[in-house]
N, C-alpha and C positions, 0 to 999 in steps of 0.2 A: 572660581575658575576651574577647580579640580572637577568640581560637580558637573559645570558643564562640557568639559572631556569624558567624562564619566558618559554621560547620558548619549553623549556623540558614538563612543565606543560602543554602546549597547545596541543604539538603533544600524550601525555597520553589522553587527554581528546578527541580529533578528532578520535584514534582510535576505540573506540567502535561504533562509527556514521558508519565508512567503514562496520564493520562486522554486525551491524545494519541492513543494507542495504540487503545483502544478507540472513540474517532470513526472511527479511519483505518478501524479493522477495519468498522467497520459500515458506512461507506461504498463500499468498495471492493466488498462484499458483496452491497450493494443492486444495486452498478451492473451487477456482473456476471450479476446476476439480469434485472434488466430490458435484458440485452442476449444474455439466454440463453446466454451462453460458459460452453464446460465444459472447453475444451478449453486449458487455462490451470494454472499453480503460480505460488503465491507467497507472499512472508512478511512479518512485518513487523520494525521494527528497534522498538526503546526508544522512541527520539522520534517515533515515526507513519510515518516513511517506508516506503514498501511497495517491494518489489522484487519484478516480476512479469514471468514466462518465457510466453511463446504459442505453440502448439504449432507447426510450420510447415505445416500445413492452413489455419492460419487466414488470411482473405483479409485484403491490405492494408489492406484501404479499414474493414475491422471490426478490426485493429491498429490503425491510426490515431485511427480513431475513439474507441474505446474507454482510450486510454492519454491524449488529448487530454482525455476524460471525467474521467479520475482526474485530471489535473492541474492541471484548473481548478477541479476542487472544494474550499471552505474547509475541508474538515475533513482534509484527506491535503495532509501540511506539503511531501512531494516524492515525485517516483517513478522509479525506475530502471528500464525497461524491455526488453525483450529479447526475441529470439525463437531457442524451441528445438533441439535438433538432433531430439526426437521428441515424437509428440503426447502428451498426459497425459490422455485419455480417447479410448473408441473412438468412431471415426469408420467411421457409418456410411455 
């Protein structure tokens, strides 16, 4: 009986990481859109966190900005950020 409380409690607690997942995505999305970067990778993990590469074109001040954007947003749980050794789209 413990066991299956056990496995009950686990799959309650797994599901909000699933739906997690899909805020993160739609958030990081929007943001990226309304800050026109293209020049950006990234992925997301299980539980919402996003991990996101900037090409080294990109100015600081729009890395800054943009990765302080994700991170103070309610819907993206954390963010690992970084910046690339090449760009991920061309730059004209």
């Amino acid at each position: 009986m413990r066991y299956v409380i056990v496995m009950f409690v686990s799959l309650l607690v797994a599901l909000p990481a699933f739906a997690g997942q899909a805020e993160s995505e739609d958030a990081v999305t929007n943001i990226l859109f309304e800050e026109s970067m293209e020049n950006v990778s990234y992925s997301f993990r299980s539980d919402g966190f996003v991990d996101i590469w900037f090409g080294p074109a990109v100015p600081e001040k729009d890395y800054s900005r943009i990765v302080e954007r994700l991170r103070k947003h309610p819907d993206i749980p954390g963010v690992l950020a970084g910046r690339g050794s090449k760009n991920y789209c061309s730059i004209p």
